[in-house]
N, C-alpha and C positions, 0 to 999 in steps of 0.2 A: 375755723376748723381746728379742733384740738391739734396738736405735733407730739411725737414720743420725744422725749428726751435723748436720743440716740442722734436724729435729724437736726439738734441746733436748732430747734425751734423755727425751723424752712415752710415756707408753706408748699403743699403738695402740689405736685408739678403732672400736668396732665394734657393728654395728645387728644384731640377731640377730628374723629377722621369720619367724614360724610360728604356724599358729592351732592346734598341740596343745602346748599348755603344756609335759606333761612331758617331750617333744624337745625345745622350747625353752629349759626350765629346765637340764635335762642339757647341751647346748648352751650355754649363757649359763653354766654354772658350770666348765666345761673351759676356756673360753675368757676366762674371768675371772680367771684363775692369771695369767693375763699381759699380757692387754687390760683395756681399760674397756668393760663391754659395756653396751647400752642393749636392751631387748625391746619387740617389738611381737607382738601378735596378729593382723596381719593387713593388708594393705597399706594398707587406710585410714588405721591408727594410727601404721605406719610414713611415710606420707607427710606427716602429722604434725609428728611429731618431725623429719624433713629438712629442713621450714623453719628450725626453728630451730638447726640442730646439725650440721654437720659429723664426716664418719666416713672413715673410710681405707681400708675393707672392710664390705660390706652380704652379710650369711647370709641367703637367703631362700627359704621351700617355696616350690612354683611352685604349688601347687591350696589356694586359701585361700579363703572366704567372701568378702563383698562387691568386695574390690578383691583381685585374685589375683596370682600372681609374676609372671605374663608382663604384665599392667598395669603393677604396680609397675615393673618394669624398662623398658619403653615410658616408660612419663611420665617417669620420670629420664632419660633418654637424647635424648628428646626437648624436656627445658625445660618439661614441662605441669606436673611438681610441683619444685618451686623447692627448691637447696640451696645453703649460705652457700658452699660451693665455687665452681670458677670453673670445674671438671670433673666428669661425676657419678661417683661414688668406686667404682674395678670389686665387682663381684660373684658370689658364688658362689651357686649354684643349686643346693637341695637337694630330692629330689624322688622321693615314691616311685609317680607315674607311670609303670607300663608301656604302657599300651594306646597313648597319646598321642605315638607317638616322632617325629611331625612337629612337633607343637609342642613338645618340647625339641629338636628339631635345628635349627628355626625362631630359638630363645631363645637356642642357644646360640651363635647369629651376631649377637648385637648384641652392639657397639662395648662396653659395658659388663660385661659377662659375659664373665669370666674362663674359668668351668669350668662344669660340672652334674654332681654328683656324684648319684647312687643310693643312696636310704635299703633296709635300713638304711644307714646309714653307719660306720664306727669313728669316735669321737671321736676319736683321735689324729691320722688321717688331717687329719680337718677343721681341726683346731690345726695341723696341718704345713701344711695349702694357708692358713689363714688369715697362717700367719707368715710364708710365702715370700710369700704377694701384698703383704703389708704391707712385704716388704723390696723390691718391686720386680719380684720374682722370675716374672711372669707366667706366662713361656713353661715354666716347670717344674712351674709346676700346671694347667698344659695336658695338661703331656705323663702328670701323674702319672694325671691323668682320664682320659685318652683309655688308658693302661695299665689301668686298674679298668676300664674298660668292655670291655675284650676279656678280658679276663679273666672279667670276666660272659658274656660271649657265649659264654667254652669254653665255662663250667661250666653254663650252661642247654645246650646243644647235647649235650653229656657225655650 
């Protein structure tokens, strides 16, 4: 994964948060080719590790036990769960929520949230929006979302 010259040539550092292990593990090992990935099971554990750790990109299911995506994302956004950053580091939303599309349409207007992408998902896909958000690239993993989701829309309508 390219570095900007700003980072010291760091590899990207990224919180991969889901309470089903083996999408997270799948997940955490695509994105470990070329990130530093860290895993939580679940917003609690994720909120966690935020105190202590700085990340450049957060992967997170939005329907998890105890503290869920749309928490997690609130409290970073908001300053209730504390990160050594001085910004909370954008996000992507991963999420096999149909029924709910208020609450990812809601989720996917905080300042903090990049995209919401639809499980399944391709791993590659996910490594392409993790590596364009990591270069900057925000407004192209908007647009690549908002492509996959009409795209969904043909093919359920079809």
């Amino acid at each position: 994964m390219p570095h900007s010259a700003s980072d010291g040539g760091r590899r990207c550092r990224v919180l991969v948060v889901d309470d089903n292990y083996a999408w997270r593990a799948m997940m955490a090992s695509r994105l470990g080719e070329d990130c530093d990935v860290t895993q939580a099971g679940n917003g609690v554990e994720a909120a966690a590790v935020l105190q202590h750790q700085a990340f450049d990109v957060i992967v997170s299911d939005l329907d998890m036990p105890g503290m869920d995506g749309t928490m997690l994302t609130l409290g970073i956004l908001m300053g209730e769960i504390p990160t050594p950053a001085s910004v909370s580091p954008p996000m992507l939303v991963v999420t096999g929520l149909d029924g709910d599309q208020r609450r990812v349409k809601a989720l996917s207007q905080a300042d903090n949230v990049v995209a919401v992408f639809k499980k399944p998902l391709d791993l590659e896909v996910l490594h392409s929006a993790v590596k364009r958000v990591a270069q900057g690239d925000v407004d192209g993993v908007r647009q690549l979302a908002d492509e996959l989701r009409s795209l969904d829309d043909l093919l359920e309508s079809a």
